[in-house]
C-alpha positions in Angstrom: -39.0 -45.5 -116.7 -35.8 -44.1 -117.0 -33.9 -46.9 -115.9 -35.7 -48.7 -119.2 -35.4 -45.5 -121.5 -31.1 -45.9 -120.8 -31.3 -49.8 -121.6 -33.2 -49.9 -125.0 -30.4 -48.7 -126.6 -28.1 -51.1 -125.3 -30.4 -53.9 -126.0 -31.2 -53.3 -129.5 -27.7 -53.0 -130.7 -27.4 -56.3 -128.9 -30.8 -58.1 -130.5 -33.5 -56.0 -132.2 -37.0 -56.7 -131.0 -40.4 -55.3 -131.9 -41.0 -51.8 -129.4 -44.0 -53.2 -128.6 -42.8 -56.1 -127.2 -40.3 -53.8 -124.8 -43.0 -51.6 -124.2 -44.8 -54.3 -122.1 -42.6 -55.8 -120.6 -41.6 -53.9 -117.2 -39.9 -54.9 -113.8 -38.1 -58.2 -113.0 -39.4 -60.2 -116.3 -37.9 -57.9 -118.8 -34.6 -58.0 -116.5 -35.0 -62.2 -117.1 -35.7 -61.5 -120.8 -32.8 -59.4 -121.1 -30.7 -61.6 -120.0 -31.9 -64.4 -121.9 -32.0 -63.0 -124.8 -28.1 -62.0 -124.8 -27.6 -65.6 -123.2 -26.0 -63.8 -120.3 -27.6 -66.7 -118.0 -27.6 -70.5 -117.2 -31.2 -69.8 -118.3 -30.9 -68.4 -121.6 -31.0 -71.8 -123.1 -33.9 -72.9 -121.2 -37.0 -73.6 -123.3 -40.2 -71.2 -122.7 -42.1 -74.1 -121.6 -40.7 -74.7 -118.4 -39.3 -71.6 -117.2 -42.1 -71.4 -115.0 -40.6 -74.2 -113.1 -37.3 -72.2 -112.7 -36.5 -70.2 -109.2 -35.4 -66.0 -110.1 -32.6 -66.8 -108.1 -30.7 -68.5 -111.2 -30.5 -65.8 -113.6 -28.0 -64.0 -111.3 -25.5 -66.9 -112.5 -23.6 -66.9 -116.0 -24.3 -70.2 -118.5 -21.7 -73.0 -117.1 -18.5 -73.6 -119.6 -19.4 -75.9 -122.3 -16.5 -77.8 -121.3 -18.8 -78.9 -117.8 -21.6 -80.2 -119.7 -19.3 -82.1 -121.7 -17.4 -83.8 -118.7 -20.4 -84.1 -117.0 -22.0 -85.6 -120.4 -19.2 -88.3 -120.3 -18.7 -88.6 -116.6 -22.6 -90.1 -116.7 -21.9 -92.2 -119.7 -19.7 -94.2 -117.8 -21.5 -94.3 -114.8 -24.8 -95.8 -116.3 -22.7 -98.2 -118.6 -20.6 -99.5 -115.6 -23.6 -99.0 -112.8 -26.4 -100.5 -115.4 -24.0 -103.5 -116.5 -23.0 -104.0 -112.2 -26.3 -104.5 -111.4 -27.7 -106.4 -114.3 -24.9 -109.2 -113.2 -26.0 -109.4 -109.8 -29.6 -109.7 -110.6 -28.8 -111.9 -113.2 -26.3 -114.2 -111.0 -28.4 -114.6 -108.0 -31.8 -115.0 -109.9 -30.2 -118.0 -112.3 -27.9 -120.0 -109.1 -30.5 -121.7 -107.2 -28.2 -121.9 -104.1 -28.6 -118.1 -103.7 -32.0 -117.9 -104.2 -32.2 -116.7 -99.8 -34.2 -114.4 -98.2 -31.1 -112.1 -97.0 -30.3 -112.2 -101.0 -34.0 -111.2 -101.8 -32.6 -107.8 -100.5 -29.6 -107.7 -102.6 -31.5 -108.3 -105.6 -33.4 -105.6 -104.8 -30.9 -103.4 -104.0 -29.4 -104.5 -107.5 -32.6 -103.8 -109.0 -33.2 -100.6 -107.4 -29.9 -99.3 -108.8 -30.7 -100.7 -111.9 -33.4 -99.2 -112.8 -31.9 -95.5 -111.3 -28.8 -95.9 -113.9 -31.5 -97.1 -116.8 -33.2 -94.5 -117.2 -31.6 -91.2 -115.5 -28.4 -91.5 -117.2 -29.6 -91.3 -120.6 -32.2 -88.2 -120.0 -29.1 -86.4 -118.2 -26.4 -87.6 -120.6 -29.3 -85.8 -123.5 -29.2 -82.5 -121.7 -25.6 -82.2 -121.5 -25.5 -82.5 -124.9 -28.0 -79.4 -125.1 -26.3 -78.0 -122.1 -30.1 -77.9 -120.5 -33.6 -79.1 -120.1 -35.2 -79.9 -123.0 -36.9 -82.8 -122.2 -40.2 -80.6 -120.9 -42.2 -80.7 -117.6 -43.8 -84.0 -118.1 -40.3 -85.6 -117.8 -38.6 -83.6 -115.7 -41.4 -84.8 -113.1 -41.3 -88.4 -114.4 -37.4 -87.9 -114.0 -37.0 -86.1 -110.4 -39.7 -89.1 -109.4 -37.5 -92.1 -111.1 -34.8 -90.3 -109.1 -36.7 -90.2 -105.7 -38.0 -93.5 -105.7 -35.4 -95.3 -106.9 -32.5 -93.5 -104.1 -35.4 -93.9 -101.5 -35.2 -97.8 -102.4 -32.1 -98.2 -102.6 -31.4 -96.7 -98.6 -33.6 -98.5 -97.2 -32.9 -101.9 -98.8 -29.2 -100.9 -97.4 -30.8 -100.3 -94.0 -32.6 -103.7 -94.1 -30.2 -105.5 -95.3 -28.1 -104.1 -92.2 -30.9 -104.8 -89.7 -31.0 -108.5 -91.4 -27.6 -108.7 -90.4 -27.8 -107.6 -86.8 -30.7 -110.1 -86.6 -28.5 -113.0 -87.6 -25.0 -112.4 -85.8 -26.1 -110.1 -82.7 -30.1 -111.4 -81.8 -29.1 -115.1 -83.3 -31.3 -118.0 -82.7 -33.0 -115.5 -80.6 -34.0 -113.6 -83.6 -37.3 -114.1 -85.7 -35.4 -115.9 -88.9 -35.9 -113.9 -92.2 -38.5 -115.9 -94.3 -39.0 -115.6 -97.8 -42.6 -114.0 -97.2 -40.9 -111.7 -94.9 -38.5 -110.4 -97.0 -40.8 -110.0 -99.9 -42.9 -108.0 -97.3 -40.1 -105.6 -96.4 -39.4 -105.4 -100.2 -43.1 -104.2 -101.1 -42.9 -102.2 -97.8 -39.7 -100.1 -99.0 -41.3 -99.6 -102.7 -44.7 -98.5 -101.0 -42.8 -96.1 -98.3 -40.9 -94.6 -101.8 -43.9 -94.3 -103.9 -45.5 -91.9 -101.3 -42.6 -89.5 -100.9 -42.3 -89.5 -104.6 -45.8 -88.7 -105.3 -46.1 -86.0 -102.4 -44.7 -83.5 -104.3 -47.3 -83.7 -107.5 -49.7 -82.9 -104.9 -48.8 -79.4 -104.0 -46.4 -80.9 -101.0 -42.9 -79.4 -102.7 -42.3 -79.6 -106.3 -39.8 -80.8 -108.9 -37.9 -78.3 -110.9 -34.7 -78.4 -112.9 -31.9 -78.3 -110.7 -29.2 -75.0 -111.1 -27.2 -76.9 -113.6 -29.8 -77.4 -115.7 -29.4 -80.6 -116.7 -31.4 -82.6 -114.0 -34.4 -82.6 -112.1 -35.0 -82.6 -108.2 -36.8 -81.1 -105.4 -37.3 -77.2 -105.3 -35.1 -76.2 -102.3 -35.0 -72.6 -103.1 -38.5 -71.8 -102.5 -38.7 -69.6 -99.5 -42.0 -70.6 -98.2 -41.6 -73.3 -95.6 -44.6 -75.2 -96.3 -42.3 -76.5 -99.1 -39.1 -76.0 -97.0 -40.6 -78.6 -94.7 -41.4 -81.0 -97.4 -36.8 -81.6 -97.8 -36.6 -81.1 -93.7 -39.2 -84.0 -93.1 -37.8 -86.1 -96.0 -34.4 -85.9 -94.8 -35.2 -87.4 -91.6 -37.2 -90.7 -93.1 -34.8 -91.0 -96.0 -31.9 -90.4 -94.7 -30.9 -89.6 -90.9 -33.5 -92.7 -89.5 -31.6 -94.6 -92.4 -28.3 -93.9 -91.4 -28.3 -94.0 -87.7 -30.3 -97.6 -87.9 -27.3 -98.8 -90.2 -24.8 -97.5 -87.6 -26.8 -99.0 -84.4 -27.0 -102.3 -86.5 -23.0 -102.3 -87.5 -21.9 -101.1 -84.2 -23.5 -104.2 -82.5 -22.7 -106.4 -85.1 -19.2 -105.5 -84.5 -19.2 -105.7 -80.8 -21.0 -109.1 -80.6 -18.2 -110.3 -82.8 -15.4 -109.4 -81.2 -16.8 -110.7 -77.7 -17.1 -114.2 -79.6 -13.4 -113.8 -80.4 -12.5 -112.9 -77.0 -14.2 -115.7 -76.0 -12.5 -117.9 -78.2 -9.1 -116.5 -77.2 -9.8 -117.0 -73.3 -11.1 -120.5 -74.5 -8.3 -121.6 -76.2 -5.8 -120.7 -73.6 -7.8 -122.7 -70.9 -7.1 -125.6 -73.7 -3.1 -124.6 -74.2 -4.0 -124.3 -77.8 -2.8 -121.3 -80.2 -6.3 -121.2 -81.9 -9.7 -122.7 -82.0 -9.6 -121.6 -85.3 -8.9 -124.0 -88.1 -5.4 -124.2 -89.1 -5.6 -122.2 -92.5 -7.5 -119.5 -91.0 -4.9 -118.7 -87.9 -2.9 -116.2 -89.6 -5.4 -114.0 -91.5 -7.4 -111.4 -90.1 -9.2 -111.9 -87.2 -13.5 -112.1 -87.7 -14.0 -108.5 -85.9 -11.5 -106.8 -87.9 -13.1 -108.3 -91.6 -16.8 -107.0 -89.4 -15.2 -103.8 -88.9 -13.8 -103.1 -92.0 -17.0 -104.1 -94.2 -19.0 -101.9 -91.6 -16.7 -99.0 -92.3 -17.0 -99.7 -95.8 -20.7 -99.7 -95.7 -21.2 -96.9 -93.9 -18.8 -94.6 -95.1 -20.0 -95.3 -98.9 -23.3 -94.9 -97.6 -22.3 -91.3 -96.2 -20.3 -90.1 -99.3 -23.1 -91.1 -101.5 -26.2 -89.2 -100.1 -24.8 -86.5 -98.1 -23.4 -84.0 -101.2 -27.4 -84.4 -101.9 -28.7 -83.6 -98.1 -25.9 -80.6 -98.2 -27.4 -79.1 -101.3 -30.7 -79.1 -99.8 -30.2 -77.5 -96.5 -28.3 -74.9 -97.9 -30.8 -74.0 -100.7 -32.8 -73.9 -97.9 -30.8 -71.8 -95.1 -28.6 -69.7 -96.9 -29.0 -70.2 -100.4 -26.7 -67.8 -101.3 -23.7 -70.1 -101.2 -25.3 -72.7 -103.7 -24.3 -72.1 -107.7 -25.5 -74.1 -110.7 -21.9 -76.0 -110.9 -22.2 -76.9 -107.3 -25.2 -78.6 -108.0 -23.8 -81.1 -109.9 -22.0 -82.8 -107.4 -25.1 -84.3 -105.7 -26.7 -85.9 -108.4 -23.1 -87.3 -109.5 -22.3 -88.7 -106.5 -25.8 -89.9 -105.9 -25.5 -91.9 -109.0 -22.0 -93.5 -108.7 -23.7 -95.1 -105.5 -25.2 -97.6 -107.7 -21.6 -98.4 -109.1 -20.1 -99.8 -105.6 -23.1 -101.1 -104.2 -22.7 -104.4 -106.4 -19.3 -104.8 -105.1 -20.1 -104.0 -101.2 -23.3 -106.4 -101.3 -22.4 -108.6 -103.9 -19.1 -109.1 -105.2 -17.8 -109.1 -101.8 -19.4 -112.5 -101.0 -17.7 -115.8 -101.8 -20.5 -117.6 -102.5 -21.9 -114.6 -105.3 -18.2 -114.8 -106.8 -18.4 -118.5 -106.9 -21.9 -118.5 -109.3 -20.3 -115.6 -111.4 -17.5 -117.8 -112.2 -19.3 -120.5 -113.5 -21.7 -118.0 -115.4 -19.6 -115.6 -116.0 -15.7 -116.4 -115.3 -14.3 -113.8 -117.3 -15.4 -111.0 -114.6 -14.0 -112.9 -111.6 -10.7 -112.1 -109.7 -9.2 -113.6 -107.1 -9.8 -116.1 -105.1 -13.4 -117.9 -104.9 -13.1 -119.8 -102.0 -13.2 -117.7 -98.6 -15.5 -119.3 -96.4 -13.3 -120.4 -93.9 -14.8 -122.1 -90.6 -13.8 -119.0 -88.3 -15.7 -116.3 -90.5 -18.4 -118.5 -92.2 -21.4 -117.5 -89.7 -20.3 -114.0 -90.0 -20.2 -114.5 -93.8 -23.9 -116.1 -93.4 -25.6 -113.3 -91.6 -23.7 -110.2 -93.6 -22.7 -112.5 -96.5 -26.5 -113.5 -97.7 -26.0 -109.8 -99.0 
C-alpha cells in the first residue's frame, strides 16, 4: 500500500479522479489505468469496450508516432485502390471474353476474386483506424475483420497452390493427366472456400481468438496468449495454410521446370541429328529458351508467394516463442505485406498471359503495354498449361 500511497500524488497532478475510484482499484489494473489515463501507452486510445480483447503485454509499449498511422493510413489507401481496381479487371476481362472462359482460368478468377474481396473491405476498416490511430470499430468487427482476413488469405494460397498443381498436371503428367473440367475446377473452388471457412470459424469457437493486433489498427489471431491450447491453434494453421501450401507449389514448379528443359534437350539432340540450328520456328530462335521463361515465372511465383505470407508466419511464431522481441510497429509489417499480395497477383496470373492482355486490349486498351502477341509455337503448350492462369 505504499507503493500506491507514493503514486497518488503523482497521478492527481497528472488527472484528478474521484479517491474512490483509486481506492479500488489495486494491482496490475490500476497500473493499466494509470497508464491509460496519462496516454503513456499504445492502449491509452483504445476504447473500454474491447480492452478485454487486449494481451497485458502491450501496455509496456509507448503510443506509436502519429506520423506511422498516417503512412500506414496512406500506404493502405493505395494498396486497396490499386489491389481492388487489379482484380476487378481480371474478373471483369476473363468473365466478359468468352475465349477465356477455361477451367485453368476458373482459378484465376478466383484468385482475382479472392483478392478482391480481401482489398474491399479490409482496407477501408484499417485505413478508419489509422485515422483514430486505433480500434474503434468494436468487437463485432474486429471478429468480422480478422475473419474477412483469414478466409480470404486462406483462399487466395490455396487457389495459388491449385493453380500450380493444374500446371504440373498439364506440362509434367500431360495426356497422362486427368484434364481439368469445368465441374472440377468448380469443385476445387468450393473445396478451397469450405477448407477457409472452417479455419476462420475455429477461432469463435474457443479454438484461438481474434484480438487487435499491437498496432492497434488491425485485427488477427491472438499469438501472445501463453496457453498452448491456443498456441497450437497458429502451429496447426501454419502447416495447412502455409508450409503444405508452399512446398506443393515448389514440388509442382520444380517438376514443371525439369520436364521442360528435358523437352528442350530433346529438341536440341533432335535437331542436330537433322543438321538444323532449331526446331523452333524461325522468330522464336533467338529469344529465351522455354525452361528459362518456366524458371523465371516459377521464381517469380514462388518468391512473391514467400515475401507475401512469411512477415505474417514470423510474427506469429515469435509471439509465440519469445514474444519479447515483437513491438506494436513491427506488427505492421505483416498485415502490409500480406495485403500488397493481392496487388501482384493480377500481374503474375493474369497480366502475364498473352491471351488475358489480348481481351484487355480490346476492353480495355488504355491499360495495355507492350506487346499482345507472344504465343509463339516453341512456348505455346507451356503458355497453355501455366498460361490458362
Amino acid at each position: 500500500m505504499d507503493t500506491f500511497n507514493t503514486t497518488i500524488p503523482c497521478f492527481i497532478g497528472a488527472m484528478p479522479l474521484n479517491i474512490s475510484t483509486l481506492a479500488t482499484t489495486t494491482g496490475p489494473h490500476f497500473a493499466r489505468q494509470l497508464m491509460r489515463f496519462n496516454n503513456q501507452t499504445v492502449v491509452s486510445k483504445v476504447p473500454e469496450d474491447i480492452l478485454h480483447l487486449i494481451d497485458p503485454y502491450w501496455y509496456q509499449f509507448p503510443p506509436l508516432h502519429p506520423l506511422w498511422h498516417k503512412i500506414l493510413g496512406l500506404v493502405m489507401i493505395i494498396l486497396g485502390i490499386i489491389g481492388w481496381c487489379g482484380n476487378g479487371v481480371v474478373v471483369y476481362v476473363f468473365i466478359m471474353t468468352p475465349a477465356l472462359r477455361t477451367p485453368s482460368n476458373l482459378l484465376v478468377v478466383n484468385l482475382a476474386f479472392s483478392d478482391f474481396i480481401m482489398m474491399g473491405f479490409m482496407c477501408p476498416p484499417m485505413v478508419i483506424c489509422c485515422f483514430y490511430e486505433t480500434w474503434v470499430l468494436g468487437t463485432l468487427m474486429c471478429d468480422i475483420y480478422a475473419m474477412v482476413g483469414s478466409l480470404c488469405g486462406c483462399a487466395s494460397i490455396w487457389t495459388m497452390t491449385a493453380i500450380a498443381l493444374d500446371r504440373y498436371n498439364v506440362i509434367v503428367k500431360g495426356m497422362s493427366g486427368t484434364p481439368l473440367t469445368i465441374k472440377r475446377a468448380i469443385v476445387q473452388i468450393l473445396g478451397i472456400w469450405s477448407f477457409g471457412s472452417i479455419w476462420t470459424i475455429l477461432p469463435l469457437v474457443g479454438w484461438n481468438r481474434y484480438v487487435p493486433e499491437g498496432n492497434m489498427t488491425a485485427c488477427g489471431t491472438d499469438y501472445l496468449t501463453q496457453d498452448w491450447s491456443s498456441k497450437s491453434y497458429i502451429l496447426v494453421y501454419s502447416v495447412f495454410v502455409y508450409y503444405t501450401p508452399l512446398f506443393t507449389i515448389i514440388y509442382s514448379y520444380y517438376f514443371i521446370v525439369s520436364t521442360v528443359a528435358a523437352h528442350e534437350k530433346g529438341m536440341r539432340e533432335q535437331a542436330k541429328k537433322m543438321n538444323v540450328a532449331s526446331l523452333r520456328s524461325g522468330e522464336n530462335q533467338g529469344g529465351p529458351s522455354a525452361e528459362a521463361k518456366l524458371a523465371k515465372v516459377a521464381l517469380t511465383t514462388i518468391s512473391l508467394w514467400f515475401m507475401a505470407w512469411t512477415p505474417y508466419l514470423v510474427i506469429n511464431y515469435i509471439g509465440i516463442f519469445n514474444r519479447s522481441l515483437i513491438t506494436p510497429l513491427f506488427t505492421i509489417w505483416g498485415s502490409l505485406f500480406a495485403k500488397a499480395n493481392a496487388i501482384y497477383n493480377p500481374i503474375v496470373y493474369g497480366v502475364s498471359h498473352p491471351k488475358y492482355r489480348a481481351a484487355l486490349k480490346e476492353k480495355l486498351p488504355f491499360l495495355v503495354c507492350g506487346s499482345t502477341e507472344e504465343q509463339a509455337a516453341g512456348g505455346e503448350k507451356p503458355s497453355e498449361g501455366g498460361g490458362n492462369s
